[in-house]
C-alpha positions as CSV (number, residue, x, y, z in Angstrom):
1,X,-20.5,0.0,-12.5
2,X,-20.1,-3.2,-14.5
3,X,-16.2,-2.7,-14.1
4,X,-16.5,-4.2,-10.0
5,X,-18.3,-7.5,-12.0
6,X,-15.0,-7.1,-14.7
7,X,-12.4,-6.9,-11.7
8,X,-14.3,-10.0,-10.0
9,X,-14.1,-12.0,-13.3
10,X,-10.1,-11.0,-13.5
11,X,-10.0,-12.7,-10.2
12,X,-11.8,-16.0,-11.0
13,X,-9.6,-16.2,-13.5
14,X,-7.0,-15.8,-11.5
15,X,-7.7,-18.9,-9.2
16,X,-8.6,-20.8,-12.4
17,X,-4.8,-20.4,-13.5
18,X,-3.9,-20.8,-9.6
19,X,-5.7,-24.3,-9.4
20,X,-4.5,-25.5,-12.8
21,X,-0.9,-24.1,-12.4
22,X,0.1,-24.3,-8.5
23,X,1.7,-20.8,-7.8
24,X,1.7,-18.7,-4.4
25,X,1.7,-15.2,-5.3
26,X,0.4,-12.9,-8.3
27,X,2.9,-10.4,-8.7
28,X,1.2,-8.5,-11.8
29,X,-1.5,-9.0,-13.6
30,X,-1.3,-7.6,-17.3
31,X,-4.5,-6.6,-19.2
32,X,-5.4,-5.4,-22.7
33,X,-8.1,-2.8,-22.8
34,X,-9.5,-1.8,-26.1
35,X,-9.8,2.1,-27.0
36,X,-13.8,1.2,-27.7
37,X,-14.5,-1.6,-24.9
38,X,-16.7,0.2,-22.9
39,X,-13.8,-0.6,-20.1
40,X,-13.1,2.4,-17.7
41,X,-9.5,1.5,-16.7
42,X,-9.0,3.7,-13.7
43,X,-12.3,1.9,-12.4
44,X,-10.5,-1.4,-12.9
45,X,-7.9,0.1,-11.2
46,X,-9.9,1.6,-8.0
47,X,-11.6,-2.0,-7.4
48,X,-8.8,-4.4,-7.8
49,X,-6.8,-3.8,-4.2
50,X,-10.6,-4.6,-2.8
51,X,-11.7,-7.7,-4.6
52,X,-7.8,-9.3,-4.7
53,X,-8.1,-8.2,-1.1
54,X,-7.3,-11.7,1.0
55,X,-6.4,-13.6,-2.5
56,X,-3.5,-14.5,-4.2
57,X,-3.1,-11.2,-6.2
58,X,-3.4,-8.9,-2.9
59,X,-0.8,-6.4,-3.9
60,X,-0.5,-7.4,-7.3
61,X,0.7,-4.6,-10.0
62,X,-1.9,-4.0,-12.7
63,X,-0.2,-3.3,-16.0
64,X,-3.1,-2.0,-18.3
65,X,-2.6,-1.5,-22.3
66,X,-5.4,0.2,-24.4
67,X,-5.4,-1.4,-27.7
68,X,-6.6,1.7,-30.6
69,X,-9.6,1.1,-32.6
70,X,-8.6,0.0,-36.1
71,X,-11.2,-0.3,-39.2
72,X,-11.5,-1.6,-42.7
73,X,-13.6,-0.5,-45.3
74,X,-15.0,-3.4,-47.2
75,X,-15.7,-1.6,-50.5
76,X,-11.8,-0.5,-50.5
77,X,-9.9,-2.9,-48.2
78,X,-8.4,0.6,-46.6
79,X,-7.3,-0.1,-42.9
80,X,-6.8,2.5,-40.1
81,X,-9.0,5.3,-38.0
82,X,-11.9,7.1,-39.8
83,X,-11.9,10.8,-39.0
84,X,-13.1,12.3,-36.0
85,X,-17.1,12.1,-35.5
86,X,-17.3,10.4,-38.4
87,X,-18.4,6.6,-39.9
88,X,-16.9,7.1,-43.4
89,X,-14.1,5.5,-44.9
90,X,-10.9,8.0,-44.8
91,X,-9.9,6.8,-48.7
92,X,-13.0,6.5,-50.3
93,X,-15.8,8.0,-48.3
94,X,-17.7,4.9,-47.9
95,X,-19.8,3.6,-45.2
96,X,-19.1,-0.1,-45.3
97,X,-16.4,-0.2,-42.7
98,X,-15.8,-3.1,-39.4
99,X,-14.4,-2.7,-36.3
100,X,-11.1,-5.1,-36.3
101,X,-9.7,-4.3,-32.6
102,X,-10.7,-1.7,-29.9
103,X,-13.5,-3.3,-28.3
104,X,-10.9,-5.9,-26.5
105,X,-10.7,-6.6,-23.0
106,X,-8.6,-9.8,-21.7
107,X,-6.5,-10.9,-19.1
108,X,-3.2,-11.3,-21.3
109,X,-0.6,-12.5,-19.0
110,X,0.3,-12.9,-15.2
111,X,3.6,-12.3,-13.7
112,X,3.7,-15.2,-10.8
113,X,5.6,-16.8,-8.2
């Protein structure tokens, strides 16, 4: 249930960019979700109309994009998506790879008025 305490914390920052930037109305808000964040989208999605409720961003559209897990292996300097079930390398087999993106989750942009 930690996505209500994520959609709250979309919110605040919402009213952070409100205060700093003056504008009336939140017509979208645009997030980046990555593949391995943990993030359940359609929960974002579910609590959002309640916790904008009364705010600037009451009605607001949520555009969500999932950013895909990408890896490199340090023993090869391969980049991509190991196989299925798997923490090997898909060139050389190794085990020395890092998570470079997938476990994002941001406010990107807001569409305002």
């Amino acid at each position: 249930m930690h996505e209500l305490a994520l959609t709250e914390g979309i919110l605040s920052i919402i009213a952070s960019e409100q205060k700093q930037n003056g504008f009336s109305r939140v017509r979208e808000v645009h997030l980046k979700i990555g593949e391995f964040s943990g993030v359940i989208p359609e929960c974002i999605e579910e609590f959002f109309p309640m916790v904008a409720k009364g705010s600037s961003a009451e009605g607001a559209a949520l555009r969500m994009e999932t950013v895909p897990a990408r890896f490199t292996c340090a023993s090869c300097g391969w980049e991509g998506k190991p196989a299925p079930h798997t923490a090997c390398c898909a060139s050389c087999g190794g085990t020395e790879i890092h998570m470079t993106s997938g476990r994002e989750f941001f406010v990107e942009n807001l569409t305002v008025e």
